[in-house]
N, C-alpha and C positions, 0 to 999 in steps of 0.2 A: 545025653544033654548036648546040646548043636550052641555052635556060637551066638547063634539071636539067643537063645535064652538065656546065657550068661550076661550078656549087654543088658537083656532083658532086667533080669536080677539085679545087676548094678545099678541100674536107674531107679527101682526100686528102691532100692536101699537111698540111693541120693534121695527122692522122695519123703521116707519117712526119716532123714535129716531133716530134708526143710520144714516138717512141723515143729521142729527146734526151734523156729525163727520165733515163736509165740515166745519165749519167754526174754527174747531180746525187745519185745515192741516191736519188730519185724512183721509187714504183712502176709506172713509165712504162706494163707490160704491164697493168697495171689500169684506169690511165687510158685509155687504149687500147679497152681491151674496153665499158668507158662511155662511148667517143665511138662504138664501132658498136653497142653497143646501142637511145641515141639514134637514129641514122640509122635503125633498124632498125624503131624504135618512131614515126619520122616515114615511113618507108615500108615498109610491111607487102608489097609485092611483090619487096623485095629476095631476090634468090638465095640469102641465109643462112638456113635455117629457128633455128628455137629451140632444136633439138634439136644443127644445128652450131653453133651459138654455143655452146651449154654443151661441147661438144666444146672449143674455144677455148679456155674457162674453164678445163677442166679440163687444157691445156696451162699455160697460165699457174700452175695448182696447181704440176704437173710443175716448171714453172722454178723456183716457188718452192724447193721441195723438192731439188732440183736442187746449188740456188745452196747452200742450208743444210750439203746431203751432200759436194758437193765440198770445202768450206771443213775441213768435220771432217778428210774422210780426206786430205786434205794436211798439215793437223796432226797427224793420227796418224802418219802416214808417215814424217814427220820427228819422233817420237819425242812428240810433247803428251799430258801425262795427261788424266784427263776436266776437272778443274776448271780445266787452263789452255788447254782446247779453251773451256769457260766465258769465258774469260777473252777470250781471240781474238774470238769472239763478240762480248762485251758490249762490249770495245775498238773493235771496229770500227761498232758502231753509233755510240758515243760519236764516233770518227774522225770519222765523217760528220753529224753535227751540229757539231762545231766546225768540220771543215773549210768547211762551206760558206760560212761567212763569209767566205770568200777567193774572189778571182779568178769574183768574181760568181757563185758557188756551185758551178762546177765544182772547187772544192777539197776537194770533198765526199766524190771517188772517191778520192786520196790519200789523204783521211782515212780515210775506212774500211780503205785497204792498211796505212797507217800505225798506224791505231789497232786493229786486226787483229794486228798484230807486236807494238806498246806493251804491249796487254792478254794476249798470249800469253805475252810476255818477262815480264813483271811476276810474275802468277802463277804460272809456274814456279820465277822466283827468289828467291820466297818463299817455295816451298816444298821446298827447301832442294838445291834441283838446280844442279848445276854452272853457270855463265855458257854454256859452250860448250855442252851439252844444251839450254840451256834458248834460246840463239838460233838454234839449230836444228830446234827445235820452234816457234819463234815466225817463223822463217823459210818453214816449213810454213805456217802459219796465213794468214803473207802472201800466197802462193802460192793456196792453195786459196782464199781470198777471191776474189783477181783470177780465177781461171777458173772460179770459179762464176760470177761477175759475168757473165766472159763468154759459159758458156752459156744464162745468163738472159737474157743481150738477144740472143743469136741466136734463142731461142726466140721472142723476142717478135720478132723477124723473121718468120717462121713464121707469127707468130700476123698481122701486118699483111700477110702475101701472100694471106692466106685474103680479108681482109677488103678488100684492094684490088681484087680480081677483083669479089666482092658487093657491094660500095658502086659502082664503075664499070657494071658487067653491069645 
């Protein structure tokens, strides 16, 4: 084993750290794609041309989008109007900034499940929806959070298999 592939291997390994960033609310898949862009841009013979890295990219759009659409239609599903689909949304970004002050910032993902529910609950029963509608819809909201979440970091799985073949290769 030669020095590049030791460097090789460490980069790697920082790699499958930064999918860790998913459970802080971290855009871990982004970071991601500018650690092998780097690499990319320190060696120009790697196996990824430019053309699959924007491939990559444009997975990571996909997650993003993804992560957005499942959250809605779990909220719809479970009965959420649009403004307390708004609401879910804006909740759970909020979640996840407060949370992360806990439990060394993995409190982060809670918080967004949480404040996902809080901001779904909230705006519906404010406007003027029964308690049981409206944690029903805010119960959606929580749901479609969590499994967008998690097709966003399977995707960024996806996206770090590509790029451990072409950073190792």
């Amino acid at each position: 084993m030669d020095f590049g592939q030791i460097w090789a291997g460490l980069y790697i390994i920082v790699c499958f750290g930064v999918l860790g960033l998913h459970v802080f609310s971290l855009p871990a898949n982004w970071v991601l794609l500018a650690l092998v862009a780097g690499w990319k841009a320190l060696h120009p013979e790697m196996s990824l041309t430019w053309v699959g890295f924007s491939g990559l990219v444009a997975l990571a759009v996909v997650a993003e989008v993804l992560e957005f659409v499942i959250q809605l239609k779990g909220s719809k599903k479970y009965g959420a109007s649009n403004k307390g689909n708004f609401g879910g949304i804006l909740g759970a970004i909020i979640g996840a900034i407060v949370g992360a002050g806990f439990l060394f910032g993995i409190g982060a993902l809670p918080g967004a499940l949480i404040g996902a529910y809080g901001g779904c609950l909230l705006v519906e029963t404010l406007m003027g929806r029964s308690f049981g509608e409206a944690r029903a819809a805010a119960w959606g909201a929580m749901w479609g959070k969590f499994f967008g979440l998690t097709v966003k970091a399977g995707l960024g799985g996806v996206i770090l298999s590509f790029s451990v073949s072409a950073i190792w290769g």
